[in-house]
VOGU-3710 file (C-alpha; in Angstrom, 3 decimals, decimal comma):
1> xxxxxxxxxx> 58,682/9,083/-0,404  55,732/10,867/-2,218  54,672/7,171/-3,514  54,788/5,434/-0,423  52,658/8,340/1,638  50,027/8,006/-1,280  49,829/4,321/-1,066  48,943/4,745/2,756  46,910/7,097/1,765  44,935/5,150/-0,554
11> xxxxxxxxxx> 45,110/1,811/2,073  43,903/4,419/4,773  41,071/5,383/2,384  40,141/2,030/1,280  39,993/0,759/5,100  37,652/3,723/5,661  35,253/3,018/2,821  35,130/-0,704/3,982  34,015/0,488/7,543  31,683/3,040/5,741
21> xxxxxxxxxx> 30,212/0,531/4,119  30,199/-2,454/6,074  26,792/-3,998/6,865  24,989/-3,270/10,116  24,563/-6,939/11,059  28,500/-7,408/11,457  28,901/-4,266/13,844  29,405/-4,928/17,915  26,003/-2,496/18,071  24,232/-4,894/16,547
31> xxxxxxxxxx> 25,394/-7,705/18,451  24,482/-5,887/21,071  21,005/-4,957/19,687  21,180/-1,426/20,507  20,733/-0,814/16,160  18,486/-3,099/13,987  20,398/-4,194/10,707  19,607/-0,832/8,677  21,657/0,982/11,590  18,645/2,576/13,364
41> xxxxxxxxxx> 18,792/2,858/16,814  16,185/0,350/18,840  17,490/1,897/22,333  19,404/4,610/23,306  22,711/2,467/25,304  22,470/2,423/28,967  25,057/0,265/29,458  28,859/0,698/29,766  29,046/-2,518/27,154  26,252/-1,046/25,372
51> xxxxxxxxxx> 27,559/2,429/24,696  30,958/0,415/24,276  29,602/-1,012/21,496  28,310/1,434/19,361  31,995/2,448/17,694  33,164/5,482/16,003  32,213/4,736/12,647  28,337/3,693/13,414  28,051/6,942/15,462  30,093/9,011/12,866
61> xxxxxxxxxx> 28,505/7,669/9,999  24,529/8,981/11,162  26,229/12,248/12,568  28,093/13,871/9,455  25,107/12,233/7,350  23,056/14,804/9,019  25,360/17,499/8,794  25,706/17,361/5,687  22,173/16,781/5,060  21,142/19,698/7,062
71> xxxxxxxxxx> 24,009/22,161/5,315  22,663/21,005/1,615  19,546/22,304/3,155  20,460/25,430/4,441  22,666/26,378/1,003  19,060/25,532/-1,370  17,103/27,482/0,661  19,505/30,630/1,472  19,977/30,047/-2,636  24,021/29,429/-1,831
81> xxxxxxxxxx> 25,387/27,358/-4,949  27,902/25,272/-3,105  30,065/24,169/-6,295  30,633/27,886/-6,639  34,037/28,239/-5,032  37,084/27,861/-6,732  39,317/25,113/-6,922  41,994/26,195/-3,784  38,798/26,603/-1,378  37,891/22,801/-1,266
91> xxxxxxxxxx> 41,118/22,093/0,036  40,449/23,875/2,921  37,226/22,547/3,567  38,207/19,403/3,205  40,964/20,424/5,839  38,741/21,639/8,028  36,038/18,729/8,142  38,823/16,430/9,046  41,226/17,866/11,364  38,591/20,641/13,958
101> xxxxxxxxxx> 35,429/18,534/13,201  35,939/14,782/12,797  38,968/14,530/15,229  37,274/17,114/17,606  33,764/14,721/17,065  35,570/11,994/17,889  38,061/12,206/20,333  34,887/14,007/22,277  32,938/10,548/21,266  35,683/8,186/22,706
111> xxxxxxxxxx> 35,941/10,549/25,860  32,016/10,405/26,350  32,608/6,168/26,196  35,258/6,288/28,632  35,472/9,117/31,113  31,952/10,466/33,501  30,449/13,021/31,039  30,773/15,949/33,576  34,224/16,197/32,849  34,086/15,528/29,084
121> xxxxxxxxxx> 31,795/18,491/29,175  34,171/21,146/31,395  38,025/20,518/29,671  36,374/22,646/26,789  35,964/25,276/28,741  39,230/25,682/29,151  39,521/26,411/25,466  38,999/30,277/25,334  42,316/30,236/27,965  44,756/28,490/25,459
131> xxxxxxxxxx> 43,131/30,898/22,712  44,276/33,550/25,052  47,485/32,505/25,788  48,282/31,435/22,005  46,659/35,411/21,265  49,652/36,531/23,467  52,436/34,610/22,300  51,649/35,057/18,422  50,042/38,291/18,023  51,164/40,297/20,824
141> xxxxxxxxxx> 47,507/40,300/21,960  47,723/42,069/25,396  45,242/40,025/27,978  43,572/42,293/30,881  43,590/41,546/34,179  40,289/40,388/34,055  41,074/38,532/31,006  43,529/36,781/33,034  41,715/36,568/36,465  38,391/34,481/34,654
151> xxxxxxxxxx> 40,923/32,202/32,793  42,552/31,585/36,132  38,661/30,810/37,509  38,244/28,977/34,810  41,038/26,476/34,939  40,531/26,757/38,463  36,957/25,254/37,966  37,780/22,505/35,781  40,761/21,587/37,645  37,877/21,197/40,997
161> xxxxxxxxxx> 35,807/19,180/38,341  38,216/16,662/37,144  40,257/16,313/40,526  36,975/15,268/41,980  35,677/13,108/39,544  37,155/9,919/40,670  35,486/7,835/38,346  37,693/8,819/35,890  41,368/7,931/35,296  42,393/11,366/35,553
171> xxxxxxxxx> 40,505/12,002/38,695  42,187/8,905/40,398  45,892/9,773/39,208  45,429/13,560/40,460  44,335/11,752/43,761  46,978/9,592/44,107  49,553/11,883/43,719  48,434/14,328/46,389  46,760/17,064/43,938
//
C-alpha cells in the first residue's frame, strides 16, 4: 500500500511540475491574450471567458512566487535565518502551505471565477462562528450570549447575502426551494 500511495505521489508531483513549468504560449490565458508569452499580464480579464481562462496554475504560480519572495525578504532584513529550524518543523510548514493556504487560495480563486464576488467575499465571515462552535465542542470553551447573538447576526447576514444573490447557483437553489 505504502508503494502504490508514493507512486501517486510522485505521478501527482510530476503532473504538477509539468504545469509549473509549462510554457506561457500553450496556456488558455494566452490564447486568450490576457498574458504575453513570459506570463505577464497585458489586461486585467473583464470577461467571464477571459477570467475563465486564466487557470489555477497561471494565477498560483505569480501569487506564491511573491509570497515567497516577499517572506525571503522579510526573514534577511528582520536577520531570521530560515534553514534554522529543525528537521520535524518543515513538515509542518510544508503542511501548512498546502492544506490552509493553497487549497484556501484556490478554492477562493475558483469561487471568484464562478460565483458574483459579493458572496465569495461574505461565506468567510462566517468563519469566526464554526471557530466558535468547534471552541465549544472540543475545549469546553463556554460562548456568551453575545458571543452567540453576533454569530447568529452573522450567519444571519450572509445567509441575506447569498439568498439574494441570484446570479449565483446557490442563490437560485435557495430560491427555488422557498428559502
Amino acid at each position: 500500500m505504502g508503494l502504490l500511495l508514493r507512486g501517486a505521489d510522485t505521478v501527482y508531483a510530476l503532473r504538477f511540475l509539468r504545469l509549473l513549468t509549462m510554457p506561457w504560449e500553450k496556456t488558455a490565458a494566452f490564447k486568450a491574450g490576457v498574458v504575453d508569452m513570459n506570463g505577464e499580464r497585458l489586461k486585467k480579464p473583464e470577461t467571464k471567458e477571459e477570467r475563465k481562462s486564466v487557470g489555477l496554475f497561471e494565477y498560483s504560480r505569480w501569487l506564491f512566487l511573491y509570497a515567497a519572495a516577499c517572506l525571503f525578504v522579510i526573514s534577511l532584513y528582520q536577520g531570521v535565518n530560515i534553514w534554522s529550524f529543525n528537521y520535524q518543523d518543515f513538515g509542518w510548514f510544508v503542511f501548512l502551505a498546502a492544506v490552509p493556504t493553497m487549497v484556501g487560495h484556490n478554492i477562493f480563486y475558483f469561487l471568484v471565477k464562478t460565483l458574483s464576488a459579493t458572496t465569495v467575499a461574505a461565506v468567510p465571515l462566517g468563519e469566526p462562528v464554526i471557530s466558535s462552535v468547534g471552541a465549544f465542542f472540543l475545549f469546553n470553551e463556554p460562548v456568551s450570549l453575545f458571543v452567540f447573538l453576533g454569530g447568529l447576526i452573522t450567519l444571519l447576514g450572509v445567509y441575506i447575502i447569498i439568498r439574494n444573490d441570484v446570479s449565483t447557483a446557490i442563490g437560485a437553489l435557495m430560491l427555488s426551494i422557498g428559502l
